[in-house]
C-alpha positions as CSV (number, residue, x, y, z in Angstrom):
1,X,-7.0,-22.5,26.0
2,X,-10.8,-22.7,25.3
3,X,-11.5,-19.7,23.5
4,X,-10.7,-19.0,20.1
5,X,-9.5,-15.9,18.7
6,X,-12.1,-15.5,16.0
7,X,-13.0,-11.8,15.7
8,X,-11.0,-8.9,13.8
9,X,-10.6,-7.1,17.3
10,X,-8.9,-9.7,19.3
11,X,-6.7,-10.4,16.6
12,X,-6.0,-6.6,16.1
13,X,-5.3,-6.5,19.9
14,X,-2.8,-9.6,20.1
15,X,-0.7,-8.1,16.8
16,X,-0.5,-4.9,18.7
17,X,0.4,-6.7,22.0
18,X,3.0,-8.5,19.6
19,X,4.4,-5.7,18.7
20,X,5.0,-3.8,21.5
21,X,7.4,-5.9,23.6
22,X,7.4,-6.0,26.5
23,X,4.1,-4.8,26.7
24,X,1.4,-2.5,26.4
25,X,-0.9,-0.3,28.4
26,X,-4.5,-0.7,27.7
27,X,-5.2,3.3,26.6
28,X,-2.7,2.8,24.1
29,X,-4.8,0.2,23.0
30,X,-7.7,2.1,23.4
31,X,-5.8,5.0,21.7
32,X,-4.4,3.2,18.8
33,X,-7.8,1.6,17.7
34,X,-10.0,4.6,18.7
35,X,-12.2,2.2,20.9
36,X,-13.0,2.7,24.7
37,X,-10.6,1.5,27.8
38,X,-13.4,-0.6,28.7
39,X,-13.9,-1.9,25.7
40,X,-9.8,-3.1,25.7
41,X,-10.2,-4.3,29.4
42,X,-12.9,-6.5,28.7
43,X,-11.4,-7.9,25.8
44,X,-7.9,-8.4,27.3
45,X,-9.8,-10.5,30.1
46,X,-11.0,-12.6,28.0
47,X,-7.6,-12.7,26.2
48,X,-6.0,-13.9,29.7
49,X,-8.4,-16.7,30.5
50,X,-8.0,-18.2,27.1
51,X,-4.5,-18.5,28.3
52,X,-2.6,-16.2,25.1
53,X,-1.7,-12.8,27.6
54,X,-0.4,-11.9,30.8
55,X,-2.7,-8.9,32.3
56,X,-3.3,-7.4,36.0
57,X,-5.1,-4.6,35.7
58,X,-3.7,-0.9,35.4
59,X,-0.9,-2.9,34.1
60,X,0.8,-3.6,30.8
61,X,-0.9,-6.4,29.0
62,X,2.2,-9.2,27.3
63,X,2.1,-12.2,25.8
64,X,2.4,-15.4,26.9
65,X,4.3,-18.3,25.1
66,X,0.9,-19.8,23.4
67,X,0.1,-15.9,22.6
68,X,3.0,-15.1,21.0
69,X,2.8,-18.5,19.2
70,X,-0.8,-18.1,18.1
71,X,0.3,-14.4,17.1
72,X,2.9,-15.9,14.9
73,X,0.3,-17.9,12.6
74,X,-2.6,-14.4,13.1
75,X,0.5,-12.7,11.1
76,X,1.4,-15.5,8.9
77,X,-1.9,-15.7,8.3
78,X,-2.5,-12.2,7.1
79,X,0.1,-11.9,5.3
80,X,-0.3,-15.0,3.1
81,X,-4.0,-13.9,2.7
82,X,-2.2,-10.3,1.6
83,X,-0.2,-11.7,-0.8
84,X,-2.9,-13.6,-2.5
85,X,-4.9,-10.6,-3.1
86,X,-2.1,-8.8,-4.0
87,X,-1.4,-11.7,-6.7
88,X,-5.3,-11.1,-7.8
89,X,-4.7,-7.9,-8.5
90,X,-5.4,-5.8,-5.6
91,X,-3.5,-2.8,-4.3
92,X,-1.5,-3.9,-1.1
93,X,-3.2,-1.5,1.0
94,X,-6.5,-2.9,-0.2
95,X,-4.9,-6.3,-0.1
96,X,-4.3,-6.0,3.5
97,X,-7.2,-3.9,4.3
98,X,-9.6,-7.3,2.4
99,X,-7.1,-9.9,4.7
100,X,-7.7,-7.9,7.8
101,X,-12.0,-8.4,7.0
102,X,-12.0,-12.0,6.7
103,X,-8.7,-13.6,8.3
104,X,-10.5,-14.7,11.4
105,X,-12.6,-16.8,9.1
106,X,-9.7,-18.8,7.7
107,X,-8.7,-21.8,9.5
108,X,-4.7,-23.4,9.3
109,X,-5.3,-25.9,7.0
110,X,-6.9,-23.4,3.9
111,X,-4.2,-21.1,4.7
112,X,-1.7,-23.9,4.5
113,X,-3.0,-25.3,1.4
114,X,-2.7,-21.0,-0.3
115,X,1.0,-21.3,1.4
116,X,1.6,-24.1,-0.8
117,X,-0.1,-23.0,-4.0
118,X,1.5,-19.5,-3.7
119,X,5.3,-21.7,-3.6
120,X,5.4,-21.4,0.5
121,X,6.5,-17.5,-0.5
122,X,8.8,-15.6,2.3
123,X,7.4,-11.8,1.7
124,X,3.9,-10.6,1.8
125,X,2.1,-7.4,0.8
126,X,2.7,-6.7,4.7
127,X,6.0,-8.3,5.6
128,X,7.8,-11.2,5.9
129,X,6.0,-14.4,5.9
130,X,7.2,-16.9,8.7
131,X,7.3,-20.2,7.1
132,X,5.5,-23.1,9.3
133,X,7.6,-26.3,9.5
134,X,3.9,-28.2,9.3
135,X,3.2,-26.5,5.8
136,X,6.9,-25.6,4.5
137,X,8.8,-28.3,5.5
138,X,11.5,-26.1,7.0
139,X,12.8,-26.2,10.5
């Protein structure tokens, strides 16, 4: 896998892949986010030669293992981010509208390291927070 997921619309994109098992059209992509076909095509393309989605076109678009893994931490990831704000003071709507702006600029490790100072917590501003046996020490 040699590309990162590192902008807000890929990372929209795999959640919503995420949660529509076992799959999604791209205009329901397209529809959900108000963006064009094209626009989703592309971008699943790119999804699928990183190696995180299965996708032929004029097909549904599903996860692979390493997508649904990665998918796991993009939520985890969120949410912990969520919950911080939250914590500051924030709304949780703004709270997860503020985590949704900047989560692709947080790597593992700084996310980790808020897990840890927040008491590895298991519920977010948007949901459940899946712990990480590398952070949490759980299995």
């Amino acid at each position: 896998m040699s590309t990162r997921v590192n902008t807000p619309q890929k990372i929209r994109f795999l959640k919503f892949i995420y949660s529509h098992d076992p799959g999604v059209k791209p205009g329901e992509i397209a529809d959900e986010f108000g963006v064009r076909t094209s626009t989703v095509t592309r971008t699943l393309h790119e999804l699928k030669d990183a190696g995180y989605i299965w996708y032929d076109p004029y097909r549904k678009a599903s996860l692979t293992d390493a997508g649904e893994e990665l998918t796991r931490f993009l939520l985890r990831r969120h949410r912990i981010l969520s919950l911080m704000f939250t914590r500051a003071g924030l709304s949780e709507k703004d709270a997860c509208t503020q985590a949704e702006k900047i989560e692709h600029l947080v790597p593992k490790n700084h996310i980790d390291q808020i897990c840890r100072s927040l008491g590895h917590p298991c519920k977010g501003a948007c949901g459940v927070i899946e712990h990480d046996p590398a952070c949490c020490g759980v299995m």
